[in-house]
Structures are given as C-alpha cells and as structure tokens.
Backbone as a printed PyTorch tensor [residue, N CA C, xyz], in Angstrom:
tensor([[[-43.2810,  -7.8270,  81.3650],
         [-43.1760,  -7.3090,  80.0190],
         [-42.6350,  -8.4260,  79.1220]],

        [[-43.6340,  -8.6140,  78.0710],
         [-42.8480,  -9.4480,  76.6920],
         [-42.5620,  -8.9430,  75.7260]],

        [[-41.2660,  -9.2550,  74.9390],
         [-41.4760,  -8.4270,  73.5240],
         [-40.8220,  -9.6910,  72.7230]],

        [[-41.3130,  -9.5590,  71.5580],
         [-41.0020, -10.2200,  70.4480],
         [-39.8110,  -9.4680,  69.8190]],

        [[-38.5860,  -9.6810,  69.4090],
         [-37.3560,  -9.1020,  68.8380],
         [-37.4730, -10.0130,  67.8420]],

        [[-37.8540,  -8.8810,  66.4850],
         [-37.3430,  -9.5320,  65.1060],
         [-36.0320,  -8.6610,  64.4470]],

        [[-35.5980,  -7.8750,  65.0900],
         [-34.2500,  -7.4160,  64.1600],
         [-33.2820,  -7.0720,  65.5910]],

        [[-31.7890,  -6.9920,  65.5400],
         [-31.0300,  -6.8470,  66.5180],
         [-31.4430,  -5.3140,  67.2710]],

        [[-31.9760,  -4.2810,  66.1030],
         [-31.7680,  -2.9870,  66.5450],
         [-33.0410,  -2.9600,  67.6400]],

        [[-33.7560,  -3.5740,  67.5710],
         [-35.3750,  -3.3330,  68.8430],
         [-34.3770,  -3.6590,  69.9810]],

        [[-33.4280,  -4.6670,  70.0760],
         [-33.0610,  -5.2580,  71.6270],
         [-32.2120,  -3.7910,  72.6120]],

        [[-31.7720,  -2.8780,  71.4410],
         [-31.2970,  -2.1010,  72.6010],
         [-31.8330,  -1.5260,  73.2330]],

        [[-33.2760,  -1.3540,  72.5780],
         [-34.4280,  -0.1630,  73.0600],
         [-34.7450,  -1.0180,  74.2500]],

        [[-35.0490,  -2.2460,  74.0470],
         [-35.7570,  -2.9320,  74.8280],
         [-34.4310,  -2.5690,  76.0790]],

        [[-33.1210,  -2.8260,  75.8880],
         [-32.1830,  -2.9700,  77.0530],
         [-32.7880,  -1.5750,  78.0580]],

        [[-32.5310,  -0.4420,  76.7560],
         [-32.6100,   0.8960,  77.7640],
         [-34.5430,   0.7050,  78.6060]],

        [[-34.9340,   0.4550,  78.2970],
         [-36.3960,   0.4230,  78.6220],
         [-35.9210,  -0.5620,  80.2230]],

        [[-35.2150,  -1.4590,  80.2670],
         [-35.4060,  -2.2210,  81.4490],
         [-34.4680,  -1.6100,  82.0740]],

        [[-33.2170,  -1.0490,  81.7570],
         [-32.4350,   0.0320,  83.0080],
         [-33.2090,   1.2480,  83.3690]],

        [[-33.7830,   1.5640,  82.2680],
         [-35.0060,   2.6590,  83.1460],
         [-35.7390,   1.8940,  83.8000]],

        [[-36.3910,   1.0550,  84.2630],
         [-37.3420,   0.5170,  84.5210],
         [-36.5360,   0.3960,  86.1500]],

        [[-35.2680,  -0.4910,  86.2540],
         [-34.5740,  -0.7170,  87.0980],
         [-34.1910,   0.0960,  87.7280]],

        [[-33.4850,   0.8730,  87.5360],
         [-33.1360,   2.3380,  88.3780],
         [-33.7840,   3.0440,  88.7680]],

        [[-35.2850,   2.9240,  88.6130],
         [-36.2590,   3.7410,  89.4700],
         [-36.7580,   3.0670,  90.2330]],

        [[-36.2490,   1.5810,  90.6990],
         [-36.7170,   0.4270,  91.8490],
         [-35.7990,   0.0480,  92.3180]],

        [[-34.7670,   0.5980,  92.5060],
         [-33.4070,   0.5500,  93.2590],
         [-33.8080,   0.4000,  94.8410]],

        [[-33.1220,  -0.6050,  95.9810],
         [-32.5990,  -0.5690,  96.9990],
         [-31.4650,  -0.3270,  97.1220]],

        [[-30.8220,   0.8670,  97.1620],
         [-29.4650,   0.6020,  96.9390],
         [-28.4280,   0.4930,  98.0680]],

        [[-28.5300,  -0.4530,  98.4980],
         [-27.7570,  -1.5710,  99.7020],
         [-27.1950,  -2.4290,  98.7520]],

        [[-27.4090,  -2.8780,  97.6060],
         [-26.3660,  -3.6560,  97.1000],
         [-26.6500,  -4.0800,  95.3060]],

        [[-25.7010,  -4.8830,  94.7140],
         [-25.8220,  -4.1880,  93.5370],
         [-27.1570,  -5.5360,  92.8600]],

        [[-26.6930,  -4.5980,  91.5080],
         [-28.0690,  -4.9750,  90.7670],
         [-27.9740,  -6.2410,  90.0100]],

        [[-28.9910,  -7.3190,  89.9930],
         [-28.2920,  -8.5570,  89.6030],
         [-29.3100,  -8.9100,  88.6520]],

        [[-28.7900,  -8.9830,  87.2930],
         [-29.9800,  -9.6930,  86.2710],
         [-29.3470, -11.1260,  86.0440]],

        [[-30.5480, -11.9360,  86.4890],
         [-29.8170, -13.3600,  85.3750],
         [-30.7730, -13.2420,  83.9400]],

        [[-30.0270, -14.0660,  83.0100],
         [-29.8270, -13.8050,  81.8050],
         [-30.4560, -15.4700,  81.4970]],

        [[-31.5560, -15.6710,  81.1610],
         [-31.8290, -16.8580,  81.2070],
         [-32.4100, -18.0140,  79.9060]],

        [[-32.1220, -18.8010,  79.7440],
         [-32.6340, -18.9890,  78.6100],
         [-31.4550, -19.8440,  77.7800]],

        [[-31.8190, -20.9600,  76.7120],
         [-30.8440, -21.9570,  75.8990],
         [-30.1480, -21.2980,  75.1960]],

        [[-29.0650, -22.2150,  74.5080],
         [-28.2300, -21.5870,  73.9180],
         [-28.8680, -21.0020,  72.5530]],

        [[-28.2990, -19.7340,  72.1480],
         [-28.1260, -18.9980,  71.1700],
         [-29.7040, -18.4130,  71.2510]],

        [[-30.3560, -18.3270,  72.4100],
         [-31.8720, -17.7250,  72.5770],
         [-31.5120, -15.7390,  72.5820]],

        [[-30.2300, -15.3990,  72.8460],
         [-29.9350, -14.0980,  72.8410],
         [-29.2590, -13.4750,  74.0990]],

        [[-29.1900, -14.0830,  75.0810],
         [-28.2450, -13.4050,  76.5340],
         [-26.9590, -12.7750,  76.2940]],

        [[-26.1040, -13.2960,  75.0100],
         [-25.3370, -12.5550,  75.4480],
         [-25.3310, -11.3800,  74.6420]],

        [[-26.0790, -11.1960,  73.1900],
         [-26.4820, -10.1060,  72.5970],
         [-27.1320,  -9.2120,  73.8230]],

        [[-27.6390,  -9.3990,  74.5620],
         [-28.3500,  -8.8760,  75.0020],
         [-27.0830,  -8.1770,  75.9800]],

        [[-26.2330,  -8.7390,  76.1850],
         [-24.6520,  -8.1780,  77.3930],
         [-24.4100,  -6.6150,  76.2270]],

        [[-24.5020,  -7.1920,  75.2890],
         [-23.2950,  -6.2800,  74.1230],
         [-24.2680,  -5.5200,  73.9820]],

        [[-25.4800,  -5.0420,  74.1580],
         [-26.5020,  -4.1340,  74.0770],
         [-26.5320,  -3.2420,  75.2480]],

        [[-26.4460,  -4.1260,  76.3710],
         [-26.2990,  -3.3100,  77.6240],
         [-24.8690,  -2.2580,  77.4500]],

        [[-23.9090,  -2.8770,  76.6080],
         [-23.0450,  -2.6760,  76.7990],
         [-22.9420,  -1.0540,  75.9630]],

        [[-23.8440,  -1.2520,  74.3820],
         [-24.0510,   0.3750,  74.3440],
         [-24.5930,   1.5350,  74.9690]],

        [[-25.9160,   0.4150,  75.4330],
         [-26.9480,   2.0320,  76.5360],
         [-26.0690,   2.2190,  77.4390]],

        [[-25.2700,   1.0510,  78.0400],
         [-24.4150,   2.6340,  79.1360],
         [-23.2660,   2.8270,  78.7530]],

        [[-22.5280,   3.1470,  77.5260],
         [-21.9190,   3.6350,  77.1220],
         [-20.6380,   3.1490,  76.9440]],

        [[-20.3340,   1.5540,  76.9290],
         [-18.9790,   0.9010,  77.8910],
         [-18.0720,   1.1270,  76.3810]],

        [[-17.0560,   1.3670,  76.6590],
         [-16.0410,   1.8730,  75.6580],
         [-15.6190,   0.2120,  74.6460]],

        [[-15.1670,  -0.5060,  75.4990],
         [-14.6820,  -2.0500,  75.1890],
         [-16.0550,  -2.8930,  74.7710]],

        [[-15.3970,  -3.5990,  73.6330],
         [-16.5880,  -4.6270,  73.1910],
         [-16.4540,  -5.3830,  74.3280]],

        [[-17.8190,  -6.0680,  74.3000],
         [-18.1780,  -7.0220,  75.1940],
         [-18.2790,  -8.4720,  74.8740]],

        [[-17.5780,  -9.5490,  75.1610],
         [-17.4650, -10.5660,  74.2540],
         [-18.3270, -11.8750,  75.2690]],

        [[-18.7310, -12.9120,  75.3050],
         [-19.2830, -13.7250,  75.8010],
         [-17.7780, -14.2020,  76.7100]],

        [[-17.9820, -14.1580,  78.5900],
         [-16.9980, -14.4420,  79.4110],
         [-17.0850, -16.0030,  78.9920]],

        [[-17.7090, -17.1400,  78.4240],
         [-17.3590, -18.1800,  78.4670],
         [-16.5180, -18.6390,  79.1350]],

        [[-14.9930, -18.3560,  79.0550],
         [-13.9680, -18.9120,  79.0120],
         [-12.8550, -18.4800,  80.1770]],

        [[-13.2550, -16.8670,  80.2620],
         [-12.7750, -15.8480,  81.6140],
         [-14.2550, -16.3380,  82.8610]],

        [[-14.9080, -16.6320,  82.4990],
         [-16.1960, -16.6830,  83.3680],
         [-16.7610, -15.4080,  84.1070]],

        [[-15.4040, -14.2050,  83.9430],
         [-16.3040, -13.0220,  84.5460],
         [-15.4990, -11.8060,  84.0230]],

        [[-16.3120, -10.4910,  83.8700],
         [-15.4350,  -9.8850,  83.1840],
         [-15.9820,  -8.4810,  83.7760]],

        [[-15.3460,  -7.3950,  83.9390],
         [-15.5100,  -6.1720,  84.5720],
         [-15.6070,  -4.9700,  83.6470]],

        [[-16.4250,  -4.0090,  83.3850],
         [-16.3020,  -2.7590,  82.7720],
         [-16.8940,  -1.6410,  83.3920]],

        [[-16.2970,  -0.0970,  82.9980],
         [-16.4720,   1.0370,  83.2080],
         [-17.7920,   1.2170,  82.2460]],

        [[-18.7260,   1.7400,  83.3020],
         [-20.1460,   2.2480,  82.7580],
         [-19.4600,   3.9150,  82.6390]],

        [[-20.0320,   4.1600,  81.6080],
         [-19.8910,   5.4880,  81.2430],
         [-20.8470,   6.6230,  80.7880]],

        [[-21.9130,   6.6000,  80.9090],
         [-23.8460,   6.8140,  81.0060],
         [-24.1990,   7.2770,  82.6960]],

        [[-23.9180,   8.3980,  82.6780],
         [-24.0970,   8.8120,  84.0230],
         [-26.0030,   8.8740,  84.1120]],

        [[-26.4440,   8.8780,  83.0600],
         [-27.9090,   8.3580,  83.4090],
         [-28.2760,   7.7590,  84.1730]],

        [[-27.6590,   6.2800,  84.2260],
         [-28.5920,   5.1560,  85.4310],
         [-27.4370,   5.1340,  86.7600]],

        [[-27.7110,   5.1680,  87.7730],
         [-26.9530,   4.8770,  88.9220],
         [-25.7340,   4.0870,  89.2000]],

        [[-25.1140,   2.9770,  87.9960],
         [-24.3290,   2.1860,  87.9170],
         [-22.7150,   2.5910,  87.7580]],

        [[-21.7040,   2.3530,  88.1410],
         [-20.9150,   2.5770,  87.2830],
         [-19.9990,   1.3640,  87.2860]],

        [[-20.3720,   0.1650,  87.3270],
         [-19.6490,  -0.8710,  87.1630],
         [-20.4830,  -1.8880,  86.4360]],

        [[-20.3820,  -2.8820,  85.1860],
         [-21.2360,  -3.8720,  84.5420],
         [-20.3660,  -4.7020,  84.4930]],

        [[-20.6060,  -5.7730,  85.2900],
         [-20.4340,  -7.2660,  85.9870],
         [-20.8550,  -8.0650,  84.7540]],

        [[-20.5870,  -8.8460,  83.8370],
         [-20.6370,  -9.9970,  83.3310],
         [-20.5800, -11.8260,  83.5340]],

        [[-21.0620, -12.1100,  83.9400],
         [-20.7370, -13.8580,  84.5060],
         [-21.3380, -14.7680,  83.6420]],

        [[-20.5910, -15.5770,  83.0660],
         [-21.1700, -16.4430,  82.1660],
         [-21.1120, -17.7430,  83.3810]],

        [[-22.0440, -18.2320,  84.0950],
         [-22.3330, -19.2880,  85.5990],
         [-22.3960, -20.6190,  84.2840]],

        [[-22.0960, -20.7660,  83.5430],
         [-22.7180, -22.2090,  83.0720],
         [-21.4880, -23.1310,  83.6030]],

        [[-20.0390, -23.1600,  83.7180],
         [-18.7720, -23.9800,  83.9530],
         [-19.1400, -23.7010,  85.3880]],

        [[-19.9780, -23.4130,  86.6780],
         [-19.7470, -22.9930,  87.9390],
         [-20.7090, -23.6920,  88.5600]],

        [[-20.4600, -24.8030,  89.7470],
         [-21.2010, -25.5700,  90.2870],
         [-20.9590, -25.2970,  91.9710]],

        [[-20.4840, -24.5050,  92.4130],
         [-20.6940, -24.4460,  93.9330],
         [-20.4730, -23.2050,  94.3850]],

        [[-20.6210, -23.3200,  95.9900],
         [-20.2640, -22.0870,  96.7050],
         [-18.8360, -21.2890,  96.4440]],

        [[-17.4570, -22.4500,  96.5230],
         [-16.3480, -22.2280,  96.2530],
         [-16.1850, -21.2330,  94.8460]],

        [[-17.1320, -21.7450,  93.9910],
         [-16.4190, -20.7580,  92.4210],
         [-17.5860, -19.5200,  92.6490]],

        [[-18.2530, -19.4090,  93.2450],
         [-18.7630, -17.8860,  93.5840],
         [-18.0910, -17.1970,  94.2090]],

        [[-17.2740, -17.7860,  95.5740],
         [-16.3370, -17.0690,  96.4750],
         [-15.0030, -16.8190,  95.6330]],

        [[-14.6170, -17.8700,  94.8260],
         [-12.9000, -18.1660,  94.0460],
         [-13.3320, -16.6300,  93.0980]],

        [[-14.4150, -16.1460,  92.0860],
         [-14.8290, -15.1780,  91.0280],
         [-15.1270, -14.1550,  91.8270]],

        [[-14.9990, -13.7250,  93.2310],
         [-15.5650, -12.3970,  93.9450],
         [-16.6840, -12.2610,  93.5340]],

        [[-17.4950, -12.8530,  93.6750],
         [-19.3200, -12.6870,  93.1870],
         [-19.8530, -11.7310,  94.5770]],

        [[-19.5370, -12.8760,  95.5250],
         [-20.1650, -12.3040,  96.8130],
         [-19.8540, -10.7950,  96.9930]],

        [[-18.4030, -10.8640,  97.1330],
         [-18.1920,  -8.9620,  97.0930],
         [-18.9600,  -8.3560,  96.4610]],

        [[-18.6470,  -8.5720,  94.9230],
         [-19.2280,  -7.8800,  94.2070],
         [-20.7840,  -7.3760,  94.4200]],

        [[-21.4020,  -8.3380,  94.9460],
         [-22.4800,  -8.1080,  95.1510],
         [-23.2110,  -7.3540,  96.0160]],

        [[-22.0650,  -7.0770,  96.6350],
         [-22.3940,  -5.7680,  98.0860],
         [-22.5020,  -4.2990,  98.1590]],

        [[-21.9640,  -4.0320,  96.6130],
         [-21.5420,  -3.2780,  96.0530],
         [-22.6810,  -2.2890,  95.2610]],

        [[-23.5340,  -1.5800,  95.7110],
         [-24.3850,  -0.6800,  94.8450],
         [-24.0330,  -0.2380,  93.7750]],

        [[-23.2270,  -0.1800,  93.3970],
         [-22.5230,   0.6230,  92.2270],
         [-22.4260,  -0.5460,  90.4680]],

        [[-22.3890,  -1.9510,  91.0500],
         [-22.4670,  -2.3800,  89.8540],
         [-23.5730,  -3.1110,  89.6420]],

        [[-23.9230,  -3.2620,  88.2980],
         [-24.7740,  -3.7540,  87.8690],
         [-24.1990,  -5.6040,  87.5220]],

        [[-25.0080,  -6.1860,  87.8900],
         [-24.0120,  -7.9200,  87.0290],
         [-25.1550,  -8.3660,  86.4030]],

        [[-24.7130,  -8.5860,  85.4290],
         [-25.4510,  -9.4910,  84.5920],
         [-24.9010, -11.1300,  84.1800]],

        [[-25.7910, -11.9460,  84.3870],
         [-25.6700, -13.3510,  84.6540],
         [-26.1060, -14.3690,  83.8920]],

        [[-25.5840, -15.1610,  82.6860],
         [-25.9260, -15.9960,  82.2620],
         [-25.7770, -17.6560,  82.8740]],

        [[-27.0600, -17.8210,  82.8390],
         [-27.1080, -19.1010,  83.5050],
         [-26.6640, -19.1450,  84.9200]],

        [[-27.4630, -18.2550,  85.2850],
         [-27.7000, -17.8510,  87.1720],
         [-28.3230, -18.9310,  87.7490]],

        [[-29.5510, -19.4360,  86.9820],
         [-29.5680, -20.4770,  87.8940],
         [-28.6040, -21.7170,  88.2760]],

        [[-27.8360, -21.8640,  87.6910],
         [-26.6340, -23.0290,  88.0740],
         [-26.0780, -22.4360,  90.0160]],

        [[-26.5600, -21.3170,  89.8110],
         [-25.6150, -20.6480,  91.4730],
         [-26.9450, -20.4310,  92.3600]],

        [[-28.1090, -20.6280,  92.6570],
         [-28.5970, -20.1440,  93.9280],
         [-30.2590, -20.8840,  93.6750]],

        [[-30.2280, -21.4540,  94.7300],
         [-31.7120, -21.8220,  95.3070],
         [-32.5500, -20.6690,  95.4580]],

        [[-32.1650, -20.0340,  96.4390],
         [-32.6080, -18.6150,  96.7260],
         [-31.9580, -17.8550,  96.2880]],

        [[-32.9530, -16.2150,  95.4620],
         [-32.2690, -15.4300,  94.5460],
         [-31.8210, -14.6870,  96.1010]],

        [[-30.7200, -13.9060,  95.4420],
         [-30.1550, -12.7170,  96.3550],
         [-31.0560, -11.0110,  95.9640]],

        [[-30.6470, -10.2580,  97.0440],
         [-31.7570,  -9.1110,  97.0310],
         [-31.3760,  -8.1780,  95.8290]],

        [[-32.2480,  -7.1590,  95.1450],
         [-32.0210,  -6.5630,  93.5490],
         [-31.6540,  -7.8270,  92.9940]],

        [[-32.1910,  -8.9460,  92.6900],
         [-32.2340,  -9.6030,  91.5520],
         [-33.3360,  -9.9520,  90.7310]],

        [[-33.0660,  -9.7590,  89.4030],
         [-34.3810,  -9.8330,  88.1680],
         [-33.9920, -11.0210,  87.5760]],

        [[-34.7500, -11.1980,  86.6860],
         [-34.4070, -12.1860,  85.9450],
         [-35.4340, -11.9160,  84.1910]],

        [[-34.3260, -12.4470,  83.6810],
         [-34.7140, -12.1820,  81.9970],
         [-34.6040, -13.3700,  81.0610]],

        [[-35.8320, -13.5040,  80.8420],
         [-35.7830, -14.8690,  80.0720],
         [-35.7920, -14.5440,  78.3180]],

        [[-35.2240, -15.5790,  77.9780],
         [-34.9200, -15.6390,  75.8860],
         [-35.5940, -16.8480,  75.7330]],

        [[-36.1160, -16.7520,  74.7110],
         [-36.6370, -17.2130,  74.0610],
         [-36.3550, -17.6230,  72.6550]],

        [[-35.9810, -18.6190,  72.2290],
         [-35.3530, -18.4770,  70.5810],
         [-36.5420, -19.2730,  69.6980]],

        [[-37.1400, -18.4170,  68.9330],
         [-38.2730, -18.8330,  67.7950],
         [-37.8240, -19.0710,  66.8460]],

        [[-36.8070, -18.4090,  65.8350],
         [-36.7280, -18.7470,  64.8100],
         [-35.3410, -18.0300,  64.9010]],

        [[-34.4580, -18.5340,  63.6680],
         [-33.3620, -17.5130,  63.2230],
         [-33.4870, -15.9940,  63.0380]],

        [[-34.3230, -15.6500,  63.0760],
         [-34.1090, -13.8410,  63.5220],
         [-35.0710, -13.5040,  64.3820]],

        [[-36.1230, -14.2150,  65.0790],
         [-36.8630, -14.1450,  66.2250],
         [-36.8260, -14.7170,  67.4310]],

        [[-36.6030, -13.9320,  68.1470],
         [-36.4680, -14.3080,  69.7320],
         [-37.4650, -13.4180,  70.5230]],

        [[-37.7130, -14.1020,  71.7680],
         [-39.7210, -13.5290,  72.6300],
         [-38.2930, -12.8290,  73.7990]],

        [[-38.4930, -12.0190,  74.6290],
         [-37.9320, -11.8090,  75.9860],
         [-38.8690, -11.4330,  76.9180]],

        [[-38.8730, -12.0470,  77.6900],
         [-39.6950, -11.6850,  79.0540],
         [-39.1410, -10.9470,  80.4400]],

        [[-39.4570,  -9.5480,  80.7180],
         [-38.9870,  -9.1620,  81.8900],
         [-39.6580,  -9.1010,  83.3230]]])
C-alpha cells in the first residue's frame, strides 16, 4: 500500500488502516515490530504521535531521541496490543544497546506493539511480526508512505 499524505489529518486514518490491517495477521508468539523508515523529517515520528491517538495512549508522545526508548499504556481495546514500544535506533550500533534497552525481552512479548525508527541500524535479519514502513518526504506538506 502507498499513500500520498498532503495534510497531517489523512496520516491517522492511514495509522488506523495499518493496525487493522496488522491485527488480523497476527502470530501471536511475540510482539509486533514496525520499523519506521525513512530520512529525517520524512514523517516517522508523526507517524508515533498518530499511533499514539488510534490506540488511545493518554501521554503525548514525543520523539525518544534522547531516552532512546519509551513505554506506554494502549488504551483501545480494539487491536490486541496493550503496550506501544517506541525506539528511536539511530544513537544504537550493536548487540549490547539492544540487550542494555530490553529490546530482546520486549520482543517476546505479544502484547506490545514497538515501533522503530531507524531499525535498520539493529538487524541484518528482520525478527518474526516485523513490517516495515517507509516515508517519504516530497515537499513541505507532502510526504508518499509505503506499507
């Protein structure tokens, strides 16, 4: 799926459209892993703070930059989740800062969803339930996303 986003309000539709999409292709042996992919200011982390309304998360959602990972209560008993994982991977170059951030746990975990900017910096090979979502930045109020 591609969509062209010319105003902020299409991206949430688009968010809820891919957790529906996701939760009806669940293995659920372990949790759900989107990387978030794409240059700077192409839209990943708008795209966190969107997720962050369709399932209902009480706390703004701010770009982990700086925490590198950040934890919230899903509150949208709609999709299967009740945990949304945040990782901003761009400061993270080895096995050690996946194990040092509880990634691995986390990841064992059916219950949360993580979403991942700049996932590829962490894995040759993706791990199992992982998608990937690419941005695209066209212009100052247009961005393409590919799911």
């Amino acid at each position: 799926m591609k969509k062209k986003i010319k105003k902020i309000e299409e991206l949430e539709k688009v968010v809820e459209k891919v957790f529906n999409t996701l939760s009806k292709n669940l293995k659920n042996n372990s949790a759900t892993v989107i990387s978030l992919a794409g240059d700077l200011g192409s839209g990943k982390t708008t795209f966190a703070q969107n997720a962050g309304k369709v399932l209902k998360i009480k706390e703004k959602i701010n770009s982990p930059t700086f925490v590198i990972s950040k934890k919230y209560n899903i509150n949208n008993k709609k999709f299967p989740w009740k945990n949304l994982i945040h990782i901003d991977a761009y400061r993270l170059n080895s096995k050690n800062d996946i194990k040092n951030i509880g990634l691995e746990e986390e990841m064992k975990n059916p219950e949360n969803l993580i979403l991942i900017e700049w996932a590829e910096m962490l894995w040759k090979k993706k791990p199992e339930n992982f998608y990937e979502i690419k941005f695209e930045y066209l212009s100052e109020k247009e961005r393409e996303i590919e799911f």
